[in-house]
N, C-alpha and C positions, 0 to 999 in steps of 0.2 A: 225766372221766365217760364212760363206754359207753354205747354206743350201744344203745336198745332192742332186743329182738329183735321181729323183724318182727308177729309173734305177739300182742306186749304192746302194738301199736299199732292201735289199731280201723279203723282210716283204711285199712290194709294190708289186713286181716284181711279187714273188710268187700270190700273191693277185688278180692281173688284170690276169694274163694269166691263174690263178685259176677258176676265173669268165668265160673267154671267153672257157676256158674247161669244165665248165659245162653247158653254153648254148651250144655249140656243142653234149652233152650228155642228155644234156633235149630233145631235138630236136631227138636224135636216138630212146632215151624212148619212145617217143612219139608216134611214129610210131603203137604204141599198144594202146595209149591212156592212159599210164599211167606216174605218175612221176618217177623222180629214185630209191627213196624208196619205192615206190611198187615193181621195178623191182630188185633191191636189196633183199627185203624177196622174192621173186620169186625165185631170185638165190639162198638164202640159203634154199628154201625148194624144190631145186630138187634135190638132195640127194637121199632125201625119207623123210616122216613123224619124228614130235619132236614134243616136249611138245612147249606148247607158251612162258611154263619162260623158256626155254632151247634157244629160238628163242631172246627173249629179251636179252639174255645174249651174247650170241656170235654175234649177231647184234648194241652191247652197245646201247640200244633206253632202255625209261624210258618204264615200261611194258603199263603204260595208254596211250604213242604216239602209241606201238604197237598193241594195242589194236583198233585204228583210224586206222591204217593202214589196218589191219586186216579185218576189217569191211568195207572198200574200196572193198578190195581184193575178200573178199568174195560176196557184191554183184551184183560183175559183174561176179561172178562163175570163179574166176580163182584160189580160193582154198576154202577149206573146212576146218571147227572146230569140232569137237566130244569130247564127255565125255572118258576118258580113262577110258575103264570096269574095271581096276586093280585099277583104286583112281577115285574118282567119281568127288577129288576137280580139279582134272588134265585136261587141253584140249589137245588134241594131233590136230594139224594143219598140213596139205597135201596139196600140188599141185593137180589140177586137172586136167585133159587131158586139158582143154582150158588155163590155164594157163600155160602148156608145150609148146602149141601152140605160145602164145605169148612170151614166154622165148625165142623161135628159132627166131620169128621174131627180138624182141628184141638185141637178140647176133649178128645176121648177119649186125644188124642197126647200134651194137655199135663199133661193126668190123671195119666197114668200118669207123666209125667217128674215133678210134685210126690210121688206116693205114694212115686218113689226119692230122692226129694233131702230130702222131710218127712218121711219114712215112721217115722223114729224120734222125729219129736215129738209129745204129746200136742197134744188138738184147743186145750186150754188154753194150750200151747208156742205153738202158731201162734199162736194169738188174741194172745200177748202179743208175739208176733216181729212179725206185722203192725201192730201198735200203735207199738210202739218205731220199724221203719223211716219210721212215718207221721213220725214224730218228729224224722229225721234231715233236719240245715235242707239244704238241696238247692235251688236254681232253674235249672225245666227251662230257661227260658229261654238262660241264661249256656252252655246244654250244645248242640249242635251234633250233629244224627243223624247217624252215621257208617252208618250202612243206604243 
């Protein structure tokens, strides 16, 4: 029996065009000078302020990778950690005006890299492309950030 071609294997497929989708998304990040998972907690802290285990949790990162991250983030002032006055064991973690700054850059950078990488599917293509990938079983946990 032959071997599939690479093509005919979702695993593959998904894989490479995975790959060439995140150096297209490194490459927008970057434009800030940061990786994706800085610009990832970036996104989830312009909301507004949260604890740090609150941040670890809806972000699935182990709290000590967030912790790395954090410390990235913050010394180049694009957010800020405090003692939360109401639990002294608590950090509460904030965006700061410079890391708003770079979030816009960021989003205009990353704009344009989906309108080259989506730009041929309809808004209903995505709609169902982002459904499907919800789909595929994956746990972050078992995966290990190489950032």
């Amino acid at each position: 029996m032959a071997a599939a071609h690479p093509n005919d294997r979702l695993g593959f497929l998904l894989s490479f065009r995975g790959e060439l989708t995140g150096a297209r998304i490194r490459a927008a990040v970057a434009v800030a000078g940061l990786h994706p998972r800085n610009a990832m907690t970036l996104m989830h802290l312009a909301p507004g302020a949260t604890s740090q285990r609150e941040l670890a949790v809806t972000m699935a990162v182990d709290p000590s990778q967030l912790v790395a991250i954090l410390n990235e983030l913050e010394s180049s002032g694009l957010c800020e950690r405090r003692r939360d006055p109401a639990d002294r064991r608590r950090h509460i973690v904030e965006i700061t005006p410079a890391g708003k700054e770079a979030l816009e850059r960021i989003d205009e950078a990353v704009s344009a890299a989906e309108r080259e990488l989506f730009g041929d599917l309809t808004e209903a293509e995505q709609t169902l492309l982002r459904g499907l990938l919800d789909r595929v079983v994956v746990d972050p946990a078992a995966h290990e950030c190489g950032e």
